[in-house]
C-alpha angles and dihedrals in degrees: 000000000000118000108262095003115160133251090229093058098055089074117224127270093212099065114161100261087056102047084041094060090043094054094051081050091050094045096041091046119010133230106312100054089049086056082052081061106030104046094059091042089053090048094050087043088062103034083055097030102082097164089048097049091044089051085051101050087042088054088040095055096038092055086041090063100037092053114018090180091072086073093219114131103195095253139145093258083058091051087047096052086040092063098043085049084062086046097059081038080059090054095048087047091061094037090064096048101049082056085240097124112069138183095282085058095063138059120209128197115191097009103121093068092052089044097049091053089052093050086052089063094253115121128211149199130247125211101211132171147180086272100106133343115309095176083076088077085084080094099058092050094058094049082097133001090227097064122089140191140186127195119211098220126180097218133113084213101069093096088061098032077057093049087048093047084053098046085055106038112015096192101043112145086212120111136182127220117192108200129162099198123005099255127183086261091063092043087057092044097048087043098066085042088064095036087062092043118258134129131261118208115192129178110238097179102077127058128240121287089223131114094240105038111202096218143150125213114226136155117286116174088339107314136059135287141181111248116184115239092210098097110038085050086047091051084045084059105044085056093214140122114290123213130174113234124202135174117203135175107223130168086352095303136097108249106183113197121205106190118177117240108173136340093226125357113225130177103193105216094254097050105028100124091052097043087057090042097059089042102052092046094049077052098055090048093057081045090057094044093063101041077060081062098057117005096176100062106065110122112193103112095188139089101277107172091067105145 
């Protein structure tokens, strides 16, 4: 892998032809015959994939120490069942976009509180990350047509992974929003979005694809790491309450977890810097709580302690 390389230049393996072929795998013969494809494609991802595999066993080793309770030692055999965990996170994936996953499928904590303000007409955002499977939040798009949410994604792709979500589920309450760098046009956008309603999800775990990051260094298992400030100064100008959202796979079933953050994220002008700062950091420690939760799903295959 190159030093400092970016996340955005290492291309993705799920490109949407890709994703498209699996999920008519996944429709015409259900979960365990696209095992039969995906697990020799993952194992030959990681034998070929050197950068990935060194992010991996970076990532590995750094939450083995940090955590020796986890029992995971960093090695090869840990890289190997990491990977295969981002295979099955492939399957639910699809599972959620074909509309095949339903609510019986998933188990919520802390949703009630989050459902009972929408009803109520007041929007909100949701902190994501690569720490789990967000796509499962197709679910909670179809709970009521009435919901809606839209994901901020950094990808060149969301008009066709919205044509494919389409083509699969017409009346899915999920959209993608593809944005390089968060503008004033995408604050009043997103704006109106909450104003009617309807839920934001950023990732806060990448940082931004621009030339000139706007970005705060704070401890992540126990070193630090880069965190972008875009949307938590997106989520300061939406003025509205802010949750964490994570998806994880646990004892064979999908727990989403809705936890509360702020009601609403200010940085006062003189002590702006240091305001972001704390939050950002508050919000890296409920990062790392849950990647104790679940080691083996972090999916950010790239060298993330870059400082």
């Amino acid at each position: 892998m190159k030093k400092n390389q970016h996340w955005s230049e290492m291309g993705e393996w799920s490109v949407v032809w890709g994703m498209r072929f699996l999920l008519r795998v996944y429709l015409w013969f259900g979960r365990s015959v696209l095992q039969f494809f995906l697990y020799p494609v993952v194992s030959y991802y990681w034998l070929v994939n050197k950068s990935g595999r060194a992010a991996s066993l970076d990532y590995l080793k750094r939450i083995a120490k940090f955590q020796p309770a986890l029992n995971l030692n960093g090695t090869l055999w840990d890289s190997y069942r990491h990977f295969i965990s981002f295979a099955n996170a492939i399957i639910d994936k699809l599972a959620a976009w074909s509309g095949a996953l339903s609510l019986a499928d998933v188990d919520y904590q802390g949703r009630d509180s989050l459902m009972d303000m929408l009803k109520q007409g007041r929007g909100a955002v949701l902190l994501g990350s690569h720490l789990g499977n967000l796509e499962v939040c197709r679910v909670i798009a179809d709970l009521d047509d009435s919901f809606r949410i839209n994901v901020l994604v950094h990808t060149k792709h969301a008009e066709k992974f919205n044509s494919l979500l389409r083509q699969t589920n017409q009346n899915s309450g999920l959209n993608l929003i593809q944005v390089t760098e968060i503008t004033s046009a995408t604050s009043i956008l997103l704006s109106d979005k909450v104003d009617n309603g309807e839920l934001v999800i950023i990732a806060t775990d990448r940082t931004p694809v621009s030339l000139h990051p706007r970005v705060s260094r704070v401890n992540f298992l126990g070193d630090e790491a880069m965190f972008p400030q875009g949307p938590f100064i997106l989520a300061s100008l939406l003025k509205c309450p802010v949750y964490t959202l994570f998806c994880l796979k646990q004892q064979g079933r999908l727990v989403i977890y809705f936890d509360h953050f702020s009601d609403s994220l200010t940085f006062p002008r003189k002590t702006r810097e240091q305001a972001m700062q704390s939050t950002i950091q508050n919000y890296a420690h409920r990062l790392e709580q849950y990647c104790l939760l679940a080691p083996l799903q972090w999916f950010n295959f790239f060298d993330f302690w870059r400082v």
